[in-house]
C-alpha positions in Angstrom: 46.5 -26.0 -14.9 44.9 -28.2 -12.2 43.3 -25.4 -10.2 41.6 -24.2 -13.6 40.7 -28.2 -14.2 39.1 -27.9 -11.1 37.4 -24.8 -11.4 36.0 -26.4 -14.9 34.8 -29.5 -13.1 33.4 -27.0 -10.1 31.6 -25.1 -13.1 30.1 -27.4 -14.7 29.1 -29.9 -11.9 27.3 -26.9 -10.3 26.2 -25.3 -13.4 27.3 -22.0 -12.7 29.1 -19.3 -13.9 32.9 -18.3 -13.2 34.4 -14.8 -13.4 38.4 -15.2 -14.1 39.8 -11.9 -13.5 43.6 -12.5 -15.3 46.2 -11.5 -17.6 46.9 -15.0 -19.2 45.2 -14.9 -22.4 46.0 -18.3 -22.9 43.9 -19.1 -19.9 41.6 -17.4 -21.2 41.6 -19.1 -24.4 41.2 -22.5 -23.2 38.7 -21.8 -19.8 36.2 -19.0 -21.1 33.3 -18.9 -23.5 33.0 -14.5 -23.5 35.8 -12.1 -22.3 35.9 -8.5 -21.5 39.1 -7.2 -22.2 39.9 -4.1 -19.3 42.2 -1.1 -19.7 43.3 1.4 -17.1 39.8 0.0 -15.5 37.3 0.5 -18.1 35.8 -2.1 -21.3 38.3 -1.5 -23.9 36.2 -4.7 -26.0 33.5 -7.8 -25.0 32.6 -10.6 -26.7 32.7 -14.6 -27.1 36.5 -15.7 -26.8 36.5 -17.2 -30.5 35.2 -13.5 -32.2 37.9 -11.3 -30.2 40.8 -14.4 -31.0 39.8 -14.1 -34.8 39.4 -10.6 -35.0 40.0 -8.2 -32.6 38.4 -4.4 -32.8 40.2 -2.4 -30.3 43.9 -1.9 -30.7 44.9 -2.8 -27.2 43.0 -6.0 -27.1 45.7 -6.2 -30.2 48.3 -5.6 -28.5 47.6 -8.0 -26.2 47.3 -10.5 -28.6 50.4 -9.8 -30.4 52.0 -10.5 -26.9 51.3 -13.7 -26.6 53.9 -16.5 -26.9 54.0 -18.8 -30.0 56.0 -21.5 -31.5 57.7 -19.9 -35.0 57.2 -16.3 -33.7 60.4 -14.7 -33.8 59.5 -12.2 -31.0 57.1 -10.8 -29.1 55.5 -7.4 -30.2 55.2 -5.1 -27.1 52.9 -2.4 -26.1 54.6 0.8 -26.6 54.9 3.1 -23.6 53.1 3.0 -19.9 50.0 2.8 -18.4 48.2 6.0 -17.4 48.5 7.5 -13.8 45.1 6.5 -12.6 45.3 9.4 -10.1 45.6 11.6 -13.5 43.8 9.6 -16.1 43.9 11.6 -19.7 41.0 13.1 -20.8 39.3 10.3 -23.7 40.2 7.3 -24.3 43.1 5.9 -21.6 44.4 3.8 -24.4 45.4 7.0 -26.7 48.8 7.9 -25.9 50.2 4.2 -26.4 48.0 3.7 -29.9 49.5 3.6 -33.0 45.8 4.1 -34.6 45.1 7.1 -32.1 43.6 10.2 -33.6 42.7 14.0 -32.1 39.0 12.7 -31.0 40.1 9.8 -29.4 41.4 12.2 -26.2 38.0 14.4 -26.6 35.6 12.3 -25.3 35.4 9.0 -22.6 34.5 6.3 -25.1 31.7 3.5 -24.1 31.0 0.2 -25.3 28.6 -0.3 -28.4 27.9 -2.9 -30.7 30.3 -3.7 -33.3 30.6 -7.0 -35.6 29.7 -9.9 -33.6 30.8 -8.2 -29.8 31.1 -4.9 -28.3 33.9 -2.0 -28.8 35.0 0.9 -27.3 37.7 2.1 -30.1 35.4 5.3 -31.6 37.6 4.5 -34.8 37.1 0.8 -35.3 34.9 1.3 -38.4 37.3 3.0 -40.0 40.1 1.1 -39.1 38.4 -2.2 -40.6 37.5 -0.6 -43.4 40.9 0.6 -43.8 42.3 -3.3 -43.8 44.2 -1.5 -40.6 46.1 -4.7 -38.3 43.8 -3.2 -35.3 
């Protein structure tokens, strides 16, 4: 907490910009004003740290999410299964074979960031999914 107090201090002193590359979405939460959540090294989601906290559109920024440590929450939800072999990644979307949401066209094609709600998503089915009321 002090070296990110300092880095905030640094930040805004100089007026600058800081890239936090981390796993700590609680750090990310309190230090951040936009994120870009990563996945087996491509944009899974972007935008301002408030949008993707309130509501999420890619299912592994979810999952993430749903990881997080909380007072009342009786347990943490994990990610099911692993992360790809980077030396074989599968064909589409990397995400796909841990994604409850997944469908056949999510492993046809590499998806790419595009503009969804107030941010940016890479899920090719996160129309649908809001639309369906789906817990993305």
């Amino acid at each position: 907490a002090q070296i990110l107090d300092v880095m905030q201090r640094i930040q805004h002193e100089l007026r600058t910009a800081i890239v936090l590359i981390t796993h700590d979405l609680g750090v990310v939460a309190r230090v951040v004003d936009r994120v870009q959540v990563m996945y087996a090294g491509r944009a899974a989601e972007r935008g301002t740290v408030d949008d993707l906290f309130r509501q999420c559109s890619h299912p592994y920024t979810r999952g993430l999410l749903e990881s997080i440590p909380a007072l009342g929450k009786e347990r943490l939800v994990p990610i099911p299964g692993s992360p790809p072999n980077m030396l074989q990644p599968p064909p589409g979307c990397a995400f796909a074979p841990r994604c409850a949401h997944a469908a056949p066209e999510c492993t046809k094609e590499l998806p790419v960031l595009r503009p969804f709600g107030a941010g940016e998503t890479a899920c090719i089915r996160a129309e649908e999914l809001a639309q369906e009321g789906a817990n993305v």
